[in-house]
N, C-alpha and C positions, 0 to 999 in steps of 0.2 A: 658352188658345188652342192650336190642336192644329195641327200642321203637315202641308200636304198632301200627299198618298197621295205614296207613293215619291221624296219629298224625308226628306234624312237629318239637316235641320236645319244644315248647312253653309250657304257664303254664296252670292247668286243668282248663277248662270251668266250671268244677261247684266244686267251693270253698265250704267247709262250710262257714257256716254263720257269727261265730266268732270265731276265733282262738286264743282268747286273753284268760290266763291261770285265775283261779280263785285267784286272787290276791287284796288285796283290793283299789291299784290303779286303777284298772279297774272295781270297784266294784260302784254302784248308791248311796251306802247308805255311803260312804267315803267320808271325808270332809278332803284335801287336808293343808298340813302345807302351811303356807305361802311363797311366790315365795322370800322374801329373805333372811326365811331360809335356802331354797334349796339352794340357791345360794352361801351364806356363807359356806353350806356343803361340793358342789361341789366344792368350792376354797381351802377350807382345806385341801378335798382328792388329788387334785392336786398340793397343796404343794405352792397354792400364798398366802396363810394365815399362817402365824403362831401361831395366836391365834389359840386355841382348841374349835371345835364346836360340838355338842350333834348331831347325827342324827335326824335329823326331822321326825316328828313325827304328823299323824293327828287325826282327830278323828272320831269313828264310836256307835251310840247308839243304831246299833243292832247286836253288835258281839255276837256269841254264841262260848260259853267257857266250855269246856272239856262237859260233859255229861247234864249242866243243859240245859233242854229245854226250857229257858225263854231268851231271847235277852236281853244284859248286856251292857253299854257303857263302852267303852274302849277308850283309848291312842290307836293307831296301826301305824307302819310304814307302807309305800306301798306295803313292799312282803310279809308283811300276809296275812294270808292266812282264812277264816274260812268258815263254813256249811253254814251260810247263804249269802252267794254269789249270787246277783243280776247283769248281766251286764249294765252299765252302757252305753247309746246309744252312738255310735261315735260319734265324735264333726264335725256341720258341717264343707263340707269342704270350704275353705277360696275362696272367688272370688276377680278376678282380680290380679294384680301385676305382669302380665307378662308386656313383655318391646315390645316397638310396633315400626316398622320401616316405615315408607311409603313413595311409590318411585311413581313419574310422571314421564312414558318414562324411561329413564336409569340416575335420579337423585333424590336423598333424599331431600325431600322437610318437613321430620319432623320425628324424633325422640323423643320417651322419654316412661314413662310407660302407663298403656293402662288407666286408671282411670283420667290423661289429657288430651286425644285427644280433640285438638279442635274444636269446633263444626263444624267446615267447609269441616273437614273430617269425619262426623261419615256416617253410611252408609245409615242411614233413611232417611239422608239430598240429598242425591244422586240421581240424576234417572240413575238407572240401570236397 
């Protein structure tokens, strides 16, 4: 399959909007198990727990259930699924914590992550 005239084989320019499946992990009106049940979960599945642990489970008070038309509250794990499906806005994304190097001439005069740079370096401080 041969890609078309003056595409370079990179990813499409226009994406939908959300590609995230109707799942109630991904759903507004889901209220998430707590982070260490997950965590106890994920350790069972993986076999560092020996203790038995219950898939977690969160909750939701507008599932809609087989044919009634009235929003019901429900227990749901993350991959169910139901009709009234609302996406929930992506989280933003997280700023900072790249790792910063800064060189004078041909020597490192300061390393470390970007959210320490010292004042002496930042670049408002600077005339450039």
């Amino acid at each position: 399959m041969t890609a078309p005239r003056g595409h370079n084989g990179g990813p499409a320019l226009d994406e939908p909007a959300d590609l995230r499946p109707g799942r109630c992990k991904h759903c507004r009106h889901w209220k998430a198990p707590s982070q260490e049940e997950q965590r106890a979960y994920e350790w069972f599945q993986l076999g560092l727990s020996r203790r038995r642990v219950r898939r977690p489970t969160g909750a939701c008070d507008r599932v809609l259930i087989g044919n009634n038309p009235r929003p019901s509250f429900a227990a749901t794990n993350g991959e169910f699924g139901c009709a009234n499906f609302e996406a929930a806005p992506p989280p933003p994304m997280p700023k900072g914590g790249g790792y910063v190097t800064i060189w004078q001439g041909d020597r490192i005069v300061w390393e470390g992550h970007e959210e320490a740079i010292p004042a002496r370096f930042l670049q408002e401080d600077l005339d450039l």
